[in-house]
ZAMAR-149123 format. One line per field, with one value per residue (C-alpha): residue in three letters; x, y, z. Coordinates in Angstrom, 3 decimals, decimal comma. Example, Ala and Ser with C-alpha at 12.3 -4.5 7.8 and 13.67 -1.06 7.14 Angstrom:
2
residuo = Ala;Ser
u = 12,300;13,670
v = -4,500;-1,060
w = 7,800;7,140
end
This chain:
278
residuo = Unk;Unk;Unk;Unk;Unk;Unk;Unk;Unk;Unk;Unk;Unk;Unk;Unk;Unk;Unk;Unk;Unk;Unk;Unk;Unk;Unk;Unk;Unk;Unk;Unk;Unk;Unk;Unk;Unk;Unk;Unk;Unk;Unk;Unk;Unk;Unk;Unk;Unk;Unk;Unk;Unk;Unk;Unk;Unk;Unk;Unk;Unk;Unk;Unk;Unk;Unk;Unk;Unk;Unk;Unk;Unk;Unk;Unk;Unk;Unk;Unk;Unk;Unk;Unk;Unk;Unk;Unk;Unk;Unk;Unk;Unk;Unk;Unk;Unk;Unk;Unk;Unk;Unk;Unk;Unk;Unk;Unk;Unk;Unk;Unk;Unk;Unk;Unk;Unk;Unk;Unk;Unk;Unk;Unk;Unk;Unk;Unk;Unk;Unk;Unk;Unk;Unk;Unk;Unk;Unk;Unk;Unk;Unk;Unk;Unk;Unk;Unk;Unk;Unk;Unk;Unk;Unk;Unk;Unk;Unk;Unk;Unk;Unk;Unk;Unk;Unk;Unk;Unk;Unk;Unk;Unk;Unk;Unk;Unk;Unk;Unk;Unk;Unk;Unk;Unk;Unk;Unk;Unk;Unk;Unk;Unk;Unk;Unk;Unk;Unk;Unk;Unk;Unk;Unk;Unk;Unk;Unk;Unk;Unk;Unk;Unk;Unk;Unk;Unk;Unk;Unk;Unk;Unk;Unk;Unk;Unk;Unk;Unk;Unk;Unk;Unk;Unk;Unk;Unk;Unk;Unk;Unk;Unk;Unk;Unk;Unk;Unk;Unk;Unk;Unk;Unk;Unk;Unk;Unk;Unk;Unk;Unk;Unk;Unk;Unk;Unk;Unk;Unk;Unk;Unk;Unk;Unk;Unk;Unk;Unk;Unk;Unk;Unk;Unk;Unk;Unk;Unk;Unk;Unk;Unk;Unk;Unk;Unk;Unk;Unk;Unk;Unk;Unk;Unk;Unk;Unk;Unk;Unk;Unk;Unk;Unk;Unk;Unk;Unk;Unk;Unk;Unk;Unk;Unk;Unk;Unk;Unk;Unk;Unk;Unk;Unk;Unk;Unk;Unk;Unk;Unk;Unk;Unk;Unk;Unk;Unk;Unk;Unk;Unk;Unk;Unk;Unk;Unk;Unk;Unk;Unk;Unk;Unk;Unk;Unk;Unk;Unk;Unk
u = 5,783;8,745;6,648;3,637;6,468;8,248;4,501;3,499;7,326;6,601;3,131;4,657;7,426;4,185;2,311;5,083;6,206;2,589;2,076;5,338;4,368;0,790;2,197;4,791;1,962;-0,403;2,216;2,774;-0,919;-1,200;1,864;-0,314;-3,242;-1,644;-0,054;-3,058;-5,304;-2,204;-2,041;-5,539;-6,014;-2,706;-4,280;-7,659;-5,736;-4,032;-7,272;-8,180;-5,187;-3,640;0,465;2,288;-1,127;-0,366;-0,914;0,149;0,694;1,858;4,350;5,902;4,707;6,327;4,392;5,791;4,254;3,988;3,745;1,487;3,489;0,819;1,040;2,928;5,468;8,808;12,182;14,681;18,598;20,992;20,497;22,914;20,996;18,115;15,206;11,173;9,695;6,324;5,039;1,770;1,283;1,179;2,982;3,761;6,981;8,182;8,060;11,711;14,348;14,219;15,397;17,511;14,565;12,507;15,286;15,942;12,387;11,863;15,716;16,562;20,112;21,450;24,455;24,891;27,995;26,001;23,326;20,483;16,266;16,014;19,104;18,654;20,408;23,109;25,665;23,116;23,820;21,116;20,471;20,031;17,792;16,118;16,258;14,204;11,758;10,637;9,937;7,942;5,690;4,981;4,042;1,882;-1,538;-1,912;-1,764;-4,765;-5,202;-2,671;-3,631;-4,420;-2,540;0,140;3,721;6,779;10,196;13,039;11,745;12,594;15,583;13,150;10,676;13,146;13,929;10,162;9,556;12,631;11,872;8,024;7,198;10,508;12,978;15,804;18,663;17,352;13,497;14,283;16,151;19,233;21,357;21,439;22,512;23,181;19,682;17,697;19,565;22,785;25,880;29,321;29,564;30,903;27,860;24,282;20,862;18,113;15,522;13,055;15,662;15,533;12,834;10,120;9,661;6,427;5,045;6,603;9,073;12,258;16,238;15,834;18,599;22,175;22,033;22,454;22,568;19,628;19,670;17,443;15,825;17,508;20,605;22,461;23,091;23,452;19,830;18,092;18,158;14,476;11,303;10,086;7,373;8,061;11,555;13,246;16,805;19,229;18,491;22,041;25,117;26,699;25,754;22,832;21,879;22,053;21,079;20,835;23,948;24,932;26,443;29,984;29,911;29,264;26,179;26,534;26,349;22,828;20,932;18,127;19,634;22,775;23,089;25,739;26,164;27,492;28,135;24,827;26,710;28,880;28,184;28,786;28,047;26,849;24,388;20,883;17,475;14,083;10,774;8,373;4,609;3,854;1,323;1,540
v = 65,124;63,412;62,699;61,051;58,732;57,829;56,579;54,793;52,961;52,404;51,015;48,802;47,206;46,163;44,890;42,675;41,921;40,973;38,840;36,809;36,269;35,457;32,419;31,267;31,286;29,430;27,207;26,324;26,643;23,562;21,686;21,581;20,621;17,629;16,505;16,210;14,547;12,073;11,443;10,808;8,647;6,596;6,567;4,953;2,654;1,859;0,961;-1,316;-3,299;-2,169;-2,215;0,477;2,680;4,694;5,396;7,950;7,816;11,186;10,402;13,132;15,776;13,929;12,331;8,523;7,539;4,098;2,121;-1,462;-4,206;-7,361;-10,904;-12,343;-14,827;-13,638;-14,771;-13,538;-13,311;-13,521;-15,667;-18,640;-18,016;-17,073;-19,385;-18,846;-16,924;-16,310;-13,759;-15,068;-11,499;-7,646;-5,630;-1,789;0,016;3,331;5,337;6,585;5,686;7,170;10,404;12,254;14,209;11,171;9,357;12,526;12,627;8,915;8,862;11,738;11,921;12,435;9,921;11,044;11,904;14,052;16,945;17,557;17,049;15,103;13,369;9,568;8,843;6,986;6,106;4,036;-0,017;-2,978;-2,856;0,773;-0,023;-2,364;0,429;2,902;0,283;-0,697;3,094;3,439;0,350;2,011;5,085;3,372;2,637;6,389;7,441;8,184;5,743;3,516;-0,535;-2,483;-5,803;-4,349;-3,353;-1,740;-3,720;-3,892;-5,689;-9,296;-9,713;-11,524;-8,420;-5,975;-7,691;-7,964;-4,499;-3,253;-4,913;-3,556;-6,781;-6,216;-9,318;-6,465;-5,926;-2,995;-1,635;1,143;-1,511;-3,820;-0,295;2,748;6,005;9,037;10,312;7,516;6,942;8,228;6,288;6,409;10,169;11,900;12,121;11,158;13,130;14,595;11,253;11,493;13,048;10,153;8,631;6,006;2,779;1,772;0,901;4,204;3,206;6,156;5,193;1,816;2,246;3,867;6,595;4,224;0,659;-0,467;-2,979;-5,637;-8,171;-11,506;-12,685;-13,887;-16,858;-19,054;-18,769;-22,342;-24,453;-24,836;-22,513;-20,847;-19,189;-16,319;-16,942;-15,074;-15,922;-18,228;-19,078;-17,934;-16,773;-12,870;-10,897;-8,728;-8,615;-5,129;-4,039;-1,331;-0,137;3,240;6,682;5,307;2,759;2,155;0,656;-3,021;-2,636;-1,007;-4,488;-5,791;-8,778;-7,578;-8,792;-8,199;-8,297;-6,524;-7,309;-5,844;-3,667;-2,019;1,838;3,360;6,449;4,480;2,680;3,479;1,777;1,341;0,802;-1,750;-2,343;-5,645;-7,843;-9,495
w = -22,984;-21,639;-18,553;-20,465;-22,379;-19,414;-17,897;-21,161;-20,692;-16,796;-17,975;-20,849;-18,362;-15,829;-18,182;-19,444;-15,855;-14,774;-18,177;-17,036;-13,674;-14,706;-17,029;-14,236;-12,052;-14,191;-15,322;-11,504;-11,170;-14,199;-12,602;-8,998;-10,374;-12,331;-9,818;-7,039;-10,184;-10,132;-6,638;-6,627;-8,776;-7,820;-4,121;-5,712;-7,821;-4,156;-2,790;-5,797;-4,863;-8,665;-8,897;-8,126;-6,254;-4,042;0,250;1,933;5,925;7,585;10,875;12,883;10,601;7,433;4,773;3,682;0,075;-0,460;-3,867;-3,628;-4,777;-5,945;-4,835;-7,789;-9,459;-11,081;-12,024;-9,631;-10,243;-12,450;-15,766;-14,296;-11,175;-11,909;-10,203;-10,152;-6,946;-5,957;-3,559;-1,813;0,038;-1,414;0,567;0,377;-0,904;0,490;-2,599;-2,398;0,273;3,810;3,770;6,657;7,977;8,500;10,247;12,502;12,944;15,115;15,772;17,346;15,180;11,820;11,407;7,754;6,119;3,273;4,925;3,312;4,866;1,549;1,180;1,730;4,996;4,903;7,540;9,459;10,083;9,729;13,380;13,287;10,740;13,087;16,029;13,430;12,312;16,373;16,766;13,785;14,925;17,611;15,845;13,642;15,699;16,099;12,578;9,990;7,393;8,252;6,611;8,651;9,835;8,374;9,975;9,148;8,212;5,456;2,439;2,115;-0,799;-2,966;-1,934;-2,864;-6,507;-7,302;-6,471;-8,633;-11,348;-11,686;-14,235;-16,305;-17,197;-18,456;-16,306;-14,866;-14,918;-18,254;-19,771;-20,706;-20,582;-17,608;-18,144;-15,498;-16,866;-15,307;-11,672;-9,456;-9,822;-11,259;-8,987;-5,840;-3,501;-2,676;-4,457;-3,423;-3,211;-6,221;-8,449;-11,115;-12,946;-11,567;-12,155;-13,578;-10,134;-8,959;-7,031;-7,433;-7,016;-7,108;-9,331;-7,091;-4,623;-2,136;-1,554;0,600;3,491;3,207;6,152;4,591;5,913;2,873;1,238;-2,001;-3,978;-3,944;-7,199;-7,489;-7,262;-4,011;-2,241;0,115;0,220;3,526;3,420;5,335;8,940;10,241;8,762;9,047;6,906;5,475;2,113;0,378;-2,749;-5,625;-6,062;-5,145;-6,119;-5,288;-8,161;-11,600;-13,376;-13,009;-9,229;-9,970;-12,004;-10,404;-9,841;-8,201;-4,446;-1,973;1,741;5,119;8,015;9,742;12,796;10,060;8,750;5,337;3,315;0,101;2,344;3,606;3,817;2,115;4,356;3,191;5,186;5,319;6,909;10,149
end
């Protein structure tokens, strides 16, 4: 008797371990299946030339997701400095910034002061930027479904802004407010990339984690409109922008700006790719 009762107990603690597996695996299964119906139809709304579709070129083994950003007009800056742009060309947006095994990937190295295949890299100057960027264009003839007359840079600053803001006037893409829900700042290290919420074209950390290096070299914003702004035509320093772990939430706005000096390395700053055409 106590035989059969210690079977029918063996057979009861299966059938309860298989029924929890079976709903972790179909929730998984659910989660999967979600996501590649996403996916595709982000890559189709890509194709249609829709903000924020998606395109997804696989270098070195790694796959880079990139978010369309329209031709469009916007108000970039601050309100007292705030001035009308227009962006003549789409480009593409690297879906999240460049993480460490990306960089290691074309580079060779891993300058960064906080490990991690996923971690954005950081430690790496705007001419290493510029180093990383030659290599990839070089890469980029080879690889499947790669657009065509397009190549790889840092965004413009007015290209960065646009793309941050996803069609919002707030001071950041949720909103007039931030909290440590929505983006990585006000801590003691760097994230995993993807860690925070999207903007609505997709676009993750655009808010902290790290500051990004953009192409412009910096300089006081014109008093009128503009098309295709790219900066001043000498001076020192390199714009950067979205804040970063290191601070608080007004160095995060999408209007904030600041600059480096483009030979300089830190472990707040890294970089964002952007595809655009030649």
């Amino acid at each position: 008797m106590r035989t059969h009762f210690c079977l029918f107990l063996s057979c009861l603690f299966c059938f309860a371990l298989l029924s929890g597996c079976g709903k972790a695996f179909e929730a998984r299964f659910a989660h999967r299946i979600a996501g590649s119906v996403e996916r595709t139809a982000a890559e189709r709304a890509g194709k249609e030339g829709k903000a924020g579709g998606l395109t997804v070129l696989k270098i070195n083994g790694i796959e880079y997701f990139f978010r369309w950003c329209p031709p469009g007009t916007f108000k970039m800056g601050d309100e007292d400095k705030a001035h009308q742009v227009t962006l003549t060309h789409g480009f593409w947006m690297l879906e999240t910034q460049v993480t460490q095994e990306m960089w290691e990937k074309v580079m060779g190295n891993n300058p960064s002061n906080f490990k991690g295949a996923k971690l954005p890299v950081e430690q790496v100057s705007w001419n290493d930027s510029q180093e990383f960027i030659t290599k990839l264009n070089a890469l980029l003839a080879g690889t499947p479904g790669a657009p065509a007359g397009f190549k790889f840079s840092l965004p413009t600053e007015a290209q960065w802004e646009y793309a941050c803001r996803a069609g919002t006037t707030t001071a950041y893409s949720f909103g007039d407010t931030l909290t440590q829900q929505q983006a990585n700042f006000g801590g003691y290290r760097t994230k995993e990339v993807g860690s925070y919420p999207a903007n609505a074209w997709g676009l993750y950390d655009m808010h902290g984690n790290v500051y990004e290096w953009c192409q412009d070299l910096f300089c006081d914003y014109p008093s009128g409109a503009v098309t295709d702004p790219t900066g001043a035509d000498r001076g020192s320093g390199r714009v950067i922008r979205g804040g970063s772990w290191y601070g608080n939430a007004q160095y995060c706005r999408s209007a904030y700006r600041d600059y480096c000096d483009p030979s300089n390395r830190y472990y707040n700053v890294g970089i964002r790719l952007s595809l655009v055409s030649q």
